[in-house]
PDB file of N, CA, C and O in Angstrom, chain B, residues numbered from 101:
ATOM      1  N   UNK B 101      90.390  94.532  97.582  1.00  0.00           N
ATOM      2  CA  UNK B 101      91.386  95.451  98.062  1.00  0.00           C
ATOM      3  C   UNK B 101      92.658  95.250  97.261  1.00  0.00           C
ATOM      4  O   UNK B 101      92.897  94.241  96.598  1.00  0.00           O
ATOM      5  N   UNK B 102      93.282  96.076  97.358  1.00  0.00           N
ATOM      6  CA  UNK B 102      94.341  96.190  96.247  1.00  0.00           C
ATOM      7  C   UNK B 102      96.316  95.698  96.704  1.00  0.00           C
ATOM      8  O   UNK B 102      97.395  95.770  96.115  1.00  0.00           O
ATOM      9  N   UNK B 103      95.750  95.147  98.275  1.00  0.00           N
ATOM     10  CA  UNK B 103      97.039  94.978  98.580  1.00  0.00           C
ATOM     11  C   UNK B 103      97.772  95.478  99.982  1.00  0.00           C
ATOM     12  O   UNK B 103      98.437  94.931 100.862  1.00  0.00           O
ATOM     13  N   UNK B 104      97.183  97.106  99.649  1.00  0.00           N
ATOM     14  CA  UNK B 104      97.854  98.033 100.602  1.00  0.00           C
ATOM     15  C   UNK B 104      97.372  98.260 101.908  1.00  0.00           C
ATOM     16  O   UNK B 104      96.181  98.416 102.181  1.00  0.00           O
ATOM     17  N   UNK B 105      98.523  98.283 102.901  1.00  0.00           N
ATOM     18  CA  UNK B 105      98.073  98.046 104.087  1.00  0.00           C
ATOM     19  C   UNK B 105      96.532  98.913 104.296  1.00  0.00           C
ATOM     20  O   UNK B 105      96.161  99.844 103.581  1.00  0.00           O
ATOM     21  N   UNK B 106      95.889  98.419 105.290  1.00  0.00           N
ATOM     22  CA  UNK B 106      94.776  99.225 106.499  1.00  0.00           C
ATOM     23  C   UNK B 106      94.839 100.716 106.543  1.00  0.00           C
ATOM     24  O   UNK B 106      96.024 100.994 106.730  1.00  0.00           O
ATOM     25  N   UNK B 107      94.380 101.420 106.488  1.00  0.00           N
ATOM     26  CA  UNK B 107      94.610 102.904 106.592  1.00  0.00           C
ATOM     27  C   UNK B 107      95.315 103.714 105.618  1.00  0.00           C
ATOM     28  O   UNK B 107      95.306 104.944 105.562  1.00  0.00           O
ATOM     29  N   UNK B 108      96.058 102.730 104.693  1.00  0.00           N
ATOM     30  CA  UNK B 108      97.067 103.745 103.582  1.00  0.00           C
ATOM     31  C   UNK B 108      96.630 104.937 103.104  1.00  0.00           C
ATOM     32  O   UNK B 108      95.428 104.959 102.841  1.00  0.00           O
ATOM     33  N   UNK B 109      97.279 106.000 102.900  1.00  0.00           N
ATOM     34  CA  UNK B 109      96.985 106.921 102.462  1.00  0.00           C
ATOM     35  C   UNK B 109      96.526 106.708 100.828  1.00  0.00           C
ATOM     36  O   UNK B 109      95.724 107.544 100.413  1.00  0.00           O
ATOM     37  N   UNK B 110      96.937 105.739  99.949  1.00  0.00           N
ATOM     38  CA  UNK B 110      96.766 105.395  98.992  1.00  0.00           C
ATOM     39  C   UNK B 110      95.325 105.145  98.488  1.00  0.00           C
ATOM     40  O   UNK B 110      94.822 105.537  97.435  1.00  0.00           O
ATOM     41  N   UNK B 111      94.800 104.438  99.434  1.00  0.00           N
ATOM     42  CA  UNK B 111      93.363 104.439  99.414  1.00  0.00           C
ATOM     43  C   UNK B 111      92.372 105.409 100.121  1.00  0.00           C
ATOM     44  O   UNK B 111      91.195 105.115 100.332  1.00  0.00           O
ATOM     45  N   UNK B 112      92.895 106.481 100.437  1.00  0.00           N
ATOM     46  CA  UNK B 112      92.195 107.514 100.394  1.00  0.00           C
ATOM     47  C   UNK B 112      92.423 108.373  99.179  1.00  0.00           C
ATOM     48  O   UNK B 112      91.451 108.933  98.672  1.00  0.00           O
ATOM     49  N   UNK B 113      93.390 108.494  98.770  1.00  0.00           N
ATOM     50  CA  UNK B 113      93.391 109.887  97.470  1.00  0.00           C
ATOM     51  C   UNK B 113      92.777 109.584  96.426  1.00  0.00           C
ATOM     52  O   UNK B 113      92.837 108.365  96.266  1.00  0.00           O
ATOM     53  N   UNK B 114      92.277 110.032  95.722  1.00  0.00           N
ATOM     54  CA  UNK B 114      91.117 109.666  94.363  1.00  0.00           C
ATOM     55  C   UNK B 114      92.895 109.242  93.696  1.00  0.00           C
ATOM     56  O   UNK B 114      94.008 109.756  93.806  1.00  0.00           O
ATOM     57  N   UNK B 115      92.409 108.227  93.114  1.00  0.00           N
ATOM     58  CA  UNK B 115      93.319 108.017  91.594  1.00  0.00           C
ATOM     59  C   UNK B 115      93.419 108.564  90.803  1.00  0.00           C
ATOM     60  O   UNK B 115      92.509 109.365  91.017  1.00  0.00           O
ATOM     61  N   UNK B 116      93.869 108.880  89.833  1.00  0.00           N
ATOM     62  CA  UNK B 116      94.190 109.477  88.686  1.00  0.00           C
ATOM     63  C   UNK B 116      93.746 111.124  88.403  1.00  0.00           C
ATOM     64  O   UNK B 116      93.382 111.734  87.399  1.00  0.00           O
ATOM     65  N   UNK B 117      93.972 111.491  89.805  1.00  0.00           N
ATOM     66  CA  UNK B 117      94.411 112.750  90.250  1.00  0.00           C
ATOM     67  C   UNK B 117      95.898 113.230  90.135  1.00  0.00           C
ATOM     68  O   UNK B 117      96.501 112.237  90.542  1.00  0.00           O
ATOM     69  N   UNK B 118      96.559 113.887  89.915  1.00  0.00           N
ATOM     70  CA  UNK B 118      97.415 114.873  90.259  1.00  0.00           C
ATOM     71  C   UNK B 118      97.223 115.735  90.598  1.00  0.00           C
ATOM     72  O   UNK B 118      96.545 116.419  89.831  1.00  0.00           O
ATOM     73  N   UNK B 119      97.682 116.490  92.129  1.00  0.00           N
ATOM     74  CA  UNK B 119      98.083 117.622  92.898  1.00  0.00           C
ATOM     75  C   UNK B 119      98.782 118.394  92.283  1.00  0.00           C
ATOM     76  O   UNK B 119      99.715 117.926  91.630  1.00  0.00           O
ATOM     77  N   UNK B 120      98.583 119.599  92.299  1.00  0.00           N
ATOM     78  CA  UNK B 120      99.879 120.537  92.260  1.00  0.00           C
ATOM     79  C   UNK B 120     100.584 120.640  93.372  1.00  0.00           C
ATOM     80  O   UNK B 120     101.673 121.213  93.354  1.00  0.00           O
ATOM     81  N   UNK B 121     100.151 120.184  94.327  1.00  0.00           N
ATOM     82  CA  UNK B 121     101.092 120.055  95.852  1.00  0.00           C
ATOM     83  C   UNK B 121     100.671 118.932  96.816  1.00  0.00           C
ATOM     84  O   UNK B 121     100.038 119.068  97.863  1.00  0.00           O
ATOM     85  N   UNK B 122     101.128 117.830  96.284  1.00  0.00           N
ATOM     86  CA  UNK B 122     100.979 116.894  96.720  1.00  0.00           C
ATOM     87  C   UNK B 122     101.073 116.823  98.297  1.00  0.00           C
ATOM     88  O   UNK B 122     100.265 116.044  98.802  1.00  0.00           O
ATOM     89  N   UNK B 123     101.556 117.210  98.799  1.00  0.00           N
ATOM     90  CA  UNK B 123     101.983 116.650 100.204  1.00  0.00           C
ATOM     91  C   UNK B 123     101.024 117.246 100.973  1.00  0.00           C
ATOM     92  O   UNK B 123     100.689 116.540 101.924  1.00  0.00           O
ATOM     93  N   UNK B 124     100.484 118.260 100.899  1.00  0.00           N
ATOM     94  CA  UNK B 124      99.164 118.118 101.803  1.00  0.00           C
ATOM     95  C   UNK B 124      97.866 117.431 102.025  1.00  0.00           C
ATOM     96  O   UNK B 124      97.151 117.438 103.027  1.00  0.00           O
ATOM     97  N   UNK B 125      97.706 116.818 100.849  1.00  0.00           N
ATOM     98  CA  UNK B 125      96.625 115.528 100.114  1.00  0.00           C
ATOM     99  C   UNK B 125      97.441 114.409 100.590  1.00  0.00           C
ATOM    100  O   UNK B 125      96.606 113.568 100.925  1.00  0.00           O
ATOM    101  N   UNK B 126      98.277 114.067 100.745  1.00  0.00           N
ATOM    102  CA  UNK B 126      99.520 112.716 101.073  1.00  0.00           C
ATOM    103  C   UNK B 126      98.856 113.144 102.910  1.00  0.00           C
ATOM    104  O   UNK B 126      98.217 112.454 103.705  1.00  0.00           O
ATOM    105  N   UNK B 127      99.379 114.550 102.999  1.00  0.00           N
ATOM    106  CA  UNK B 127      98.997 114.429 105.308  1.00  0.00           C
ATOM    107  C   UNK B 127      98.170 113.946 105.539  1.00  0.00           C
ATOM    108  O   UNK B 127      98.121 112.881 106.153  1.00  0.00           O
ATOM    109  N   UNK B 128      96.620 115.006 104.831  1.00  0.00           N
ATOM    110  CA  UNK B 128      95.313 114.594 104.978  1.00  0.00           C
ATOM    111  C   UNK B 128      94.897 113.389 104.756  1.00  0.00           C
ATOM    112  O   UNK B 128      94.139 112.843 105.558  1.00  0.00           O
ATOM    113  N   UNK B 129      95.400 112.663 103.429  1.00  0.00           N
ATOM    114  CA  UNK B 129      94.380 111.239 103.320  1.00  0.00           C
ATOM    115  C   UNK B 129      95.400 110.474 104.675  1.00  0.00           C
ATOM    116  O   UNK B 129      94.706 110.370 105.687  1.00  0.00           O
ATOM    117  N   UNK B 130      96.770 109.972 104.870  1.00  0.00           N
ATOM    118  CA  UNK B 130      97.696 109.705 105.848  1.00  0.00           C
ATOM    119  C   UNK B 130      96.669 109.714 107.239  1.00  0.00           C
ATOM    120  O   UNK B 130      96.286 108.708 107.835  1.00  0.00           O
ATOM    121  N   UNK B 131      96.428 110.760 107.487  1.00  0.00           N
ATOM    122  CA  UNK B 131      95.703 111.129 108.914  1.00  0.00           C
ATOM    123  C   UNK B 131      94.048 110.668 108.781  1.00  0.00           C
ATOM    124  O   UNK B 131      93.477 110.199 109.765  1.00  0.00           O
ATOM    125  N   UNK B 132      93.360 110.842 107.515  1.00  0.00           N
ATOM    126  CA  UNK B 132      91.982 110.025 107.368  1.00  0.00           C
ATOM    127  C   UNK B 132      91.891 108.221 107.077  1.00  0.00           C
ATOM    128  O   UNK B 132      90.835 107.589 107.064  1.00  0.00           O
ATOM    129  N   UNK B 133      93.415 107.574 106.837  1.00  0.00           N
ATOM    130  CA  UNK B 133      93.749 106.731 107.135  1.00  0.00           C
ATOM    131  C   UNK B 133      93.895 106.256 108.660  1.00  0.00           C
ATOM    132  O   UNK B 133      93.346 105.325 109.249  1.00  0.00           O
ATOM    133  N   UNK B 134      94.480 106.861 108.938  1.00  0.00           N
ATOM    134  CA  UNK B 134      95.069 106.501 110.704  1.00  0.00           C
ATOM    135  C   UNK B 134      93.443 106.489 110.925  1.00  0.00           C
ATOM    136  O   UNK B 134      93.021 105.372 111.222  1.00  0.00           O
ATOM    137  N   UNK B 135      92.579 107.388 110.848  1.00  0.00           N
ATOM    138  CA  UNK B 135      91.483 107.729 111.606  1.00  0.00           C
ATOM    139  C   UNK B 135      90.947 105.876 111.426  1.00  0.00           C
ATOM    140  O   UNK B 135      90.868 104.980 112.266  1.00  0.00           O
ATOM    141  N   UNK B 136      90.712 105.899 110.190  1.00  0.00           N
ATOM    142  CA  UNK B 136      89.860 104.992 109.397  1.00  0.00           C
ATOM    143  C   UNK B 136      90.377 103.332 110.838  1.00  0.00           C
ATOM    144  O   UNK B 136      89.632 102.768 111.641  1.00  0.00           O
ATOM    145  N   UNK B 137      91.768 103.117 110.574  1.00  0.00           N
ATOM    146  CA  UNK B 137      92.194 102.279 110.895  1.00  0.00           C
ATOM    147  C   UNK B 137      91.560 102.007 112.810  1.00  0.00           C
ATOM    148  O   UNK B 137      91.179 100.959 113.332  1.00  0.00           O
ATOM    149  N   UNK B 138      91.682 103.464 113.444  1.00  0.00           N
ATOM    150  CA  UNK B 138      91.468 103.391 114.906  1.00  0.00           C
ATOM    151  C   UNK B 138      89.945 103.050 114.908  1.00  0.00           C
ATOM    152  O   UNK B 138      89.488 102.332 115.797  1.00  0.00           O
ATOM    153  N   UNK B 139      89.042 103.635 113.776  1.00  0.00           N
ATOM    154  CA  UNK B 139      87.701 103.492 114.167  1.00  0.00           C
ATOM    155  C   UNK B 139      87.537 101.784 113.850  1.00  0.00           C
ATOM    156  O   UNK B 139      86.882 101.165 114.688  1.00  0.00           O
ATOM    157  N   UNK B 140      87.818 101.396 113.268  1.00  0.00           N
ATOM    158  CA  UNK B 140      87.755  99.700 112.445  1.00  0.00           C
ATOM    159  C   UNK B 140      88.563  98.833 114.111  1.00  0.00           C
ATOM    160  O   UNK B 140      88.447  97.653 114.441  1.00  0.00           O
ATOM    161  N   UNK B 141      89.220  99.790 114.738  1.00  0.00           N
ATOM    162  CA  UNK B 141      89.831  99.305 116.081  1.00  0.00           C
ATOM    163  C   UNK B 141      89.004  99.203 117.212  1.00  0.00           C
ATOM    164  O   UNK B 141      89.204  98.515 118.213  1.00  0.00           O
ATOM    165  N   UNK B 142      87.743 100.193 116.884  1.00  0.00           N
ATOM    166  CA  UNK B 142      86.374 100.234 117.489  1.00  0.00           C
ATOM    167  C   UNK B 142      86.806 101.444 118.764  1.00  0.00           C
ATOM    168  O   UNK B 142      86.163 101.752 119.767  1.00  0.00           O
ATOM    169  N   UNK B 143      88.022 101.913 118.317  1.00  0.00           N
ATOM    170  CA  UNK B 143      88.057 103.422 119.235  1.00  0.00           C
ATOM    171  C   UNK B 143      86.881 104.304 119.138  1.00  0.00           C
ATOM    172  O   UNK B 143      86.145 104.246 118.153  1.00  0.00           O
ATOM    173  N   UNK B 144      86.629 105.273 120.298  1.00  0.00           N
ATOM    174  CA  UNK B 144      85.583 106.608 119.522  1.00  0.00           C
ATOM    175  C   UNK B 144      86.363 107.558 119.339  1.00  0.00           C
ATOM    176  O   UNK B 144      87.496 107.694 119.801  1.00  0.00           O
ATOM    177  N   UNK B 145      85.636 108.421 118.483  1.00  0.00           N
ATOM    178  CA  UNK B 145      85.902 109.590 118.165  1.00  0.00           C
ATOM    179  C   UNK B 145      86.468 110.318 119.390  1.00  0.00           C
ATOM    180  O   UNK B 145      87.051 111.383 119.187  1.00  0.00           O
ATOM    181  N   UNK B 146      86.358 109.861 120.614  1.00  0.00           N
ATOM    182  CA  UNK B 146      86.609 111.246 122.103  1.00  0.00           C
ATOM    183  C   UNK B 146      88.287 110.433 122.195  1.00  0.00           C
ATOM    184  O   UNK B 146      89.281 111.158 122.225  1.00  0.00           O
ATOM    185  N   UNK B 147      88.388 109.348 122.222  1.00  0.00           N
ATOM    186  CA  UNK B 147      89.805 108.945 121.570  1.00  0.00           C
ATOM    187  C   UNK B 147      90.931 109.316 120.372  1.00  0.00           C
ATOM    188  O   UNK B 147      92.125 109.615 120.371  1.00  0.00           O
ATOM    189  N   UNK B 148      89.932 109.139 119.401  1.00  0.00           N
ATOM    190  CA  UNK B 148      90.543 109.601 117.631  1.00  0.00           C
ATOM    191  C   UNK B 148      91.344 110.711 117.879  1.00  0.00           C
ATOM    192  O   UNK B 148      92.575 110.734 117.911  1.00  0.00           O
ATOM    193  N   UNK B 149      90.191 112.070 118.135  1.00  0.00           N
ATOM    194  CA  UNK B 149      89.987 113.353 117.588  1.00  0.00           C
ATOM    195  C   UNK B 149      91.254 114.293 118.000  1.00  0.00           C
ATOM    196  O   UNK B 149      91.794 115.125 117.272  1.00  0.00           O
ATOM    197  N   UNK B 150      91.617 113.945 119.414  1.00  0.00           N
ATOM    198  CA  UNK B 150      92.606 114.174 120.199  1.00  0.00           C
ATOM    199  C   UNK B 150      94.115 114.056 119.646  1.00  0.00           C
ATOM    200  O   UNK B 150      95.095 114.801 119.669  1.00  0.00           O
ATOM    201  N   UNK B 151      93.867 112.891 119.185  1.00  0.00           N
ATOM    202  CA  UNK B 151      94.942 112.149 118.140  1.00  0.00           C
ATOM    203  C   UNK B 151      95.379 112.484 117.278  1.00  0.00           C
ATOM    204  O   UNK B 151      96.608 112.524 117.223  1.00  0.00           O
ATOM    205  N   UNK B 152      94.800 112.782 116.471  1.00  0.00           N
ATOM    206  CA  UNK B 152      94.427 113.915 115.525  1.00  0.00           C
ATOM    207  C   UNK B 152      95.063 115.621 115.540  1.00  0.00           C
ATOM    208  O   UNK B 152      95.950 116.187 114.901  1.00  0.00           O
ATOM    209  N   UNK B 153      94.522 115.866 116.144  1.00  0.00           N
ATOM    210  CA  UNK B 153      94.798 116.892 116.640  1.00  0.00           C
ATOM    211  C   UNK B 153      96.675 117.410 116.819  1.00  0.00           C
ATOM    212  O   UNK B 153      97.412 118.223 116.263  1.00  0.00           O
ATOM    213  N   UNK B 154      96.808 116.362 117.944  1.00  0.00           N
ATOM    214  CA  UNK B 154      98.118 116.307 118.178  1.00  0.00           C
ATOM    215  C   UNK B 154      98.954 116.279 117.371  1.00  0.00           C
ATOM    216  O   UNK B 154      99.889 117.074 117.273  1.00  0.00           O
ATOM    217  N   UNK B 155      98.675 115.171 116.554  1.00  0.00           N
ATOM    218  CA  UNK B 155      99.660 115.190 115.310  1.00  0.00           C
ATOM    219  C   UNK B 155      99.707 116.805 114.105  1.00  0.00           C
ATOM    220  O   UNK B 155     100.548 117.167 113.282  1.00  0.00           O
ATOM    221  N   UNK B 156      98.481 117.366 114.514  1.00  0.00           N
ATOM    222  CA  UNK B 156      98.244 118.588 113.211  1.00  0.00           C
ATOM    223  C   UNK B 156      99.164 119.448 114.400  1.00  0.00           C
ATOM    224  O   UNK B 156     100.195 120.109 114.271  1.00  0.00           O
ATOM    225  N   UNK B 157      98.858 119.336 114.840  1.00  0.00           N
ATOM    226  CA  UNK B 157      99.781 120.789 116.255  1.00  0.00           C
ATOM    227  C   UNK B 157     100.872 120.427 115.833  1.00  0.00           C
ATOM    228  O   UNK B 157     101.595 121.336 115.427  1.00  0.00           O
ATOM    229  N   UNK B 158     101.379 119.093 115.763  1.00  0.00           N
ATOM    230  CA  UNK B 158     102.883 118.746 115.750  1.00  0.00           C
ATOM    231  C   UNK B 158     103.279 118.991 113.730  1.00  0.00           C
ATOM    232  O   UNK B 158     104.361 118.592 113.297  1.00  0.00           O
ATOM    233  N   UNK B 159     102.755 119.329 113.252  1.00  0.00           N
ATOM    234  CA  UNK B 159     103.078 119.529 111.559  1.00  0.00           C
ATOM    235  C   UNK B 159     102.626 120.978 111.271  1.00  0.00           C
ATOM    236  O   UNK B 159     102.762 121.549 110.188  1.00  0.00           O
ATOM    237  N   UNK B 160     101.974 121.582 112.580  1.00  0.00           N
ATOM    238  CA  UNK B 160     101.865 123.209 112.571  1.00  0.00           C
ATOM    239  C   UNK B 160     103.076 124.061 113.196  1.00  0.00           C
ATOM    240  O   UNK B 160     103.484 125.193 112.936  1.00  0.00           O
ATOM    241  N   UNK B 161     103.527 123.014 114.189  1.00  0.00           N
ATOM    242  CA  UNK B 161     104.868 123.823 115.032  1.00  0.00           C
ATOM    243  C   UNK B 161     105.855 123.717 114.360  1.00  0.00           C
ATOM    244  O   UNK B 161     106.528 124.667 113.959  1.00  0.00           O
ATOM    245  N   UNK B 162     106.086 122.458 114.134  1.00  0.00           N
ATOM    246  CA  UNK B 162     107.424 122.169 113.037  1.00  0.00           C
ATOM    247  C   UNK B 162     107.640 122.972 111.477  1.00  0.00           C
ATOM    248  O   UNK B 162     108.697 123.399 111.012  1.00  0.00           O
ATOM    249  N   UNK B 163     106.132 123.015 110.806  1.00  0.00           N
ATOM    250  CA  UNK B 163     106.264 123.304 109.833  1.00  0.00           C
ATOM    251  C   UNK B 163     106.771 121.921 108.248  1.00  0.00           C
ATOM    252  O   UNK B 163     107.052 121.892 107.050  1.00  0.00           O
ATOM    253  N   UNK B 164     106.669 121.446 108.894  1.00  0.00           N
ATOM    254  CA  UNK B 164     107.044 120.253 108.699  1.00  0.00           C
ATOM    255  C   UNK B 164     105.938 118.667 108.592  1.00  0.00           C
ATOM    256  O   UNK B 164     105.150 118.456 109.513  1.00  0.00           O
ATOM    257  N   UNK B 165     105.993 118.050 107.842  1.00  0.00           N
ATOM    258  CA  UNK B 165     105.004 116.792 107.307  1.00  0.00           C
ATOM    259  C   UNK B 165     105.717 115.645 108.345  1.00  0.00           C
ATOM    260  O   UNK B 165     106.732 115.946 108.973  1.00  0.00           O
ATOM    261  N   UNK B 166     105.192 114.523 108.443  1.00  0.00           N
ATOM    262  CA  UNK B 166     105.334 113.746 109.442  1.00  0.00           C
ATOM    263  C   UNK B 166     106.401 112.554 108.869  1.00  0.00           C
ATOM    264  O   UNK B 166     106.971 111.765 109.622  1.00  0.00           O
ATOM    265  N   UNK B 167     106.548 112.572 107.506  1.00  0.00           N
ATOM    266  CA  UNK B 167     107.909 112.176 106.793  1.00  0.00           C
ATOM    267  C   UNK B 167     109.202 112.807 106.773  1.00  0.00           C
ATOM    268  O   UNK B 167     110.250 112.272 106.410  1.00  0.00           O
ATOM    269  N   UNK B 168     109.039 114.078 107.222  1.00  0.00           N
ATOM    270  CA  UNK B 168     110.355 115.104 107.440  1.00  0.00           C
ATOM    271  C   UNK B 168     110.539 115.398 108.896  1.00  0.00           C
ATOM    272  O   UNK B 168     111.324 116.237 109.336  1.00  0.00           O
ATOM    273  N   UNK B 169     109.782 114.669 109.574  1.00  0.00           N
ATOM    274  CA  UNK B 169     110.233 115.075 111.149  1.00  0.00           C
ATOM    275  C   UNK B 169     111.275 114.574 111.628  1.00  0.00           C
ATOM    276  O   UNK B 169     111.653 113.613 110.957  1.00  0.00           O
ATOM    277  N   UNK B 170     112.092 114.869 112.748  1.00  0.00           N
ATOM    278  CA  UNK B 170     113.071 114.084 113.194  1.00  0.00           C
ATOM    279  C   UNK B 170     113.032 114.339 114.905  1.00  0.00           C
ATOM    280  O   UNK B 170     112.383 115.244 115.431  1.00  0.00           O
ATOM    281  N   UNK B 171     113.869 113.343 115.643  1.00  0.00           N
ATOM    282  CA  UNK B 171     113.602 113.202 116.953  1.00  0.00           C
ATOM    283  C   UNK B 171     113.626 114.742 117.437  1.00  0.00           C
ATOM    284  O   UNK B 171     112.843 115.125 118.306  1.00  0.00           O
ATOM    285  N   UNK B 172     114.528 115.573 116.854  1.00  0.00           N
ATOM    286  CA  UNK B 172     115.045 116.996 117.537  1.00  0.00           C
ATOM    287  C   UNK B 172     113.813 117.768 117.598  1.00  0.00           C
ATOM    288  O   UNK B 172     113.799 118.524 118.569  1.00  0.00           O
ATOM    289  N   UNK B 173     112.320 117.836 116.546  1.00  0.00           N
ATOM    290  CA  UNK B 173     111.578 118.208 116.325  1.00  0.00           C
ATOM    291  C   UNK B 173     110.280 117.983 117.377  1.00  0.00           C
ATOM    292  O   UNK B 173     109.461 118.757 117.872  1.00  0.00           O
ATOM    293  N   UNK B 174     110.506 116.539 117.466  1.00  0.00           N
ATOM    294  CA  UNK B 174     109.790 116.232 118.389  1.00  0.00           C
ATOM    295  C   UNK B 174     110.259 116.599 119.935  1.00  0.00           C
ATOM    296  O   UNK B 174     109.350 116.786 120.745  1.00  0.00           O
ATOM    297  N   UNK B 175     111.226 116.680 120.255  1.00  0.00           N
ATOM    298  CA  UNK B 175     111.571 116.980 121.309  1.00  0.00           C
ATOM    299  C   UNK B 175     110.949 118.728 121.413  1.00  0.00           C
ATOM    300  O   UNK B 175     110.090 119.163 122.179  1.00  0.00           O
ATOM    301  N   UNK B 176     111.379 119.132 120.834  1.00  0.00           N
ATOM    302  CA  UNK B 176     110.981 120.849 120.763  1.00  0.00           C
ATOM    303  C   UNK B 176     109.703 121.028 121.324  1.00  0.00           C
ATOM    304  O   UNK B 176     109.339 121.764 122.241  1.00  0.00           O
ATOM    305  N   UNK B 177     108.672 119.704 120.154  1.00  0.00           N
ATOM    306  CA  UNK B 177     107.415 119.778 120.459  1.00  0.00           C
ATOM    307  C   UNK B 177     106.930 119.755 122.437  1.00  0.00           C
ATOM    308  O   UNK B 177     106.260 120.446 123.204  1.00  0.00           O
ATOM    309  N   UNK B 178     107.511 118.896 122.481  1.00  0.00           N
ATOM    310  CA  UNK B 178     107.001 118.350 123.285  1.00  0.00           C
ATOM    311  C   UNK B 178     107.893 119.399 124.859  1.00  0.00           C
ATOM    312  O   UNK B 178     107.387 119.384 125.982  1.00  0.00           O
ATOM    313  N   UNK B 179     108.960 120.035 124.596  1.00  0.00           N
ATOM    314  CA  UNK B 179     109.561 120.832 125.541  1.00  0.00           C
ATOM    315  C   UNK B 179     108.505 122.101 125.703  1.00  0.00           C
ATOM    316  O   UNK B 179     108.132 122.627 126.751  1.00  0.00           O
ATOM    317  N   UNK B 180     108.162 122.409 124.417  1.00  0.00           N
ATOM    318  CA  UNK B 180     107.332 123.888 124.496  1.00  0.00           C
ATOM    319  C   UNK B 180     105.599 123.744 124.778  1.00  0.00           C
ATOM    320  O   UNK B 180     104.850 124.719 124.848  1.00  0.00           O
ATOM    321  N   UNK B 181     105.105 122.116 124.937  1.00  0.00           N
ATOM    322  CA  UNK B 181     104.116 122.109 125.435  1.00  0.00           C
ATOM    323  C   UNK B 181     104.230 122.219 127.127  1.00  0.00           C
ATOM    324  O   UNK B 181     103.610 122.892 127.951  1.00  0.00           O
ATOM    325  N   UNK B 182     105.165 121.374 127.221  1.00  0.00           N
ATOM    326  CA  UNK B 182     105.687 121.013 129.262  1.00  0.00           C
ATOM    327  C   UNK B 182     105.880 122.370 129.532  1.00  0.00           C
ATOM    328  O   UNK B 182     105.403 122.889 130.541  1.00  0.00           O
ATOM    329  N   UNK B 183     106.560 123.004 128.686  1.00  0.00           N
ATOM    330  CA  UNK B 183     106.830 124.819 129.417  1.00  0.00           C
ATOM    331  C   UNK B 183     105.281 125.802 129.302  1.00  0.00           C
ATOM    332  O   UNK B 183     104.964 126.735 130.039  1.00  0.00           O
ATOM    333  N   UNK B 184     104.601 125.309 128.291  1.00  0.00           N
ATOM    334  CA  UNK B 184     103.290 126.010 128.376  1.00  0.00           C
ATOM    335  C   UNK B 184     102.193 125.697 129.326  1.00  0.00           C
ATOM    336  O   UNK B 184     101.238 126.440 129.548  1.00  0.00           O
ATOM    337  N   UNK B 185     102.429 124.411 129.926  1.00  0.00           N
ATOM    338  CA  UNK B 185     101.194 123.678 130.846  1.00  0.00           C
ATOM    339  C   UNK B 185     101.553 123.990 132.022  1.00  0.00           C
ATOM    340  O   UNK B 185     100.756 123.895 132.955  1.00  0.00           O
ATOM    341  N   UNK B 186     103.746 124.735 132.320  1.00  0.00           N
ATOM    342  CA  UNK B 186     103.734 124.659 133.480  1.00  0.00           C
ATOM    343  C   UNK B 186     103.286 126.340 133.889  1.00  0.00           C
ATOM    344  O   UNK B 186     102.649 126.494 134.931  1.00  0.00           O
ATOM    345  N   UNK B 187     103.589 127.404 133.161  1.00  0.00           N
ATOM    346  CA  UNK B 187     103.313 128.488 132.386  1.00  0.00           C
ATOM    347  C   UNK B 187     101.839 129.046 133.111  1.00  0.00           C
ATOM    348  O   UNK B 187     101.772 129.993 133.894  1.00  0.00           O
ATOM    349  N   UNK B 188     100.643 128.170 132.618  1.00  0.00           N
ATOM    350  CA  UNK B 188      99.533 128.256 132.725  1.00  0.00           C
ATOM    351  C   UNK B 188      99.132 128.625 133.814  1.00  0.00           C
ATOM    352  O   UNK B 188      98.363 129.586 133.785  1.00  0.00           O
ATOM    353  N   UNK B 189      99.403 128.161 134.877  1.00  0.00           N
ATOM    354  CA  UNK B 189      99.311 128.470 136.640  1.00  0.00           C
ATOM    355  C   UNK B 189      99.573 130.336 136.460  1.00  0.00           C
ATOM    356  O   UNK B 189      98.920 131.369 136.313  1.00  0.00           O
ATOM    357  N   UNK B 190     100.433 130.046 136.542  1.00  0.00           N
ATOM    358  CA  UNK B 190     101.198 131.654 136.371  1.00  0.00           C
ATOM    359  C   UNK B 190     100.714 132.842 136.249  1.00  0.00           C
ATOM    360  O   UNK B 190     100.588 133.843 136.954  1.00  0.00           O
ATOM    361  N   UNK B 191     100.450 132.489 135.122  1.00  0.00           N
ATOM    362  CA  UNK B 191      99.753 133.740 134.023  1.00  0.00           C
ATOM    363  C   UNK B 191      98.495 134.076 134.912  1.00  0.00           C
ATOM    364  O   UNK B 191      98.180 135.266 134.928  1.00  0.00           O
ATOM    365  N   UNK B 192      97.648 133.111 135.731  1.00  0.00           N
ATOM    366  CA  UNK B 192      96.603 133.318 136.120  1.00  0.00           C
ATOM    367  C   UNK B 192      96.204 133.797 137.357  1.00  0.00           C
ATOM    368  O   UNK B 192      95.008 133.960 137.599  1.00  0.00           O
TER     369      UNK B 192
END
C-alpha cells in the first residue's frame, strides 16, 4: 500500500489518467472509498447503500461536491427534507 489512508479516493482512480473534469471521478472514487472502508467495517450493503445515497441527494440539492459544502447547505438540506416528511401526511 502506498501510504494513503483506508478508503482514499486516491486509490480508487486509475493513475495516470487525466479527467477533463476531474471532480466527478474525485466524488465517485471518494464515495467507492467510503463504501470500501464501511464494508472492511463488516457493515452490509442495507446499511452502506442508504449512506450513499444520502450523501448523492445531498451533492444533487446543493449542486455542489462534498469539498464545497458548508454548514448553511447542510442545513437547507436537511430543513427541506423535515418539511417534505412533514408534507407527506397531507398531500394524502
Amino acid at each position: 500500500m502506498s501510504g494513503e489512508a483506508p478508503g482514499s479516493a486516491r486509490l480508487v482512480l486509475a493513475r495516470n489518467v487525466v479527467h477533463l473534469d476531474p471532480a466527478p471521478a474525485v466524488f465517485d472514487a471518494m464515495l467507492e472509498g467510503w463504501a470500501r472502508q464501511q464494508t472492511a467495517q463488516l457493515l452490509r450493503p442495507e446499511t452502506i447503500n442508504p449512506r450513499l445515497r444520502l450523501v448523492r441527494r445531498l451533492e444533487e440539492f446543493s449542486g455542489l461536491y462534498p469539498w464545497q459544502w458548508t454548514p448553511e447547505k447542510g442545513e437547507a438540506f436537511s430543513r427541506f427534507w423535515a418539511h417534505r416528511r412533514r408534507a407527506r401526511p397531507r398531500l394524502r
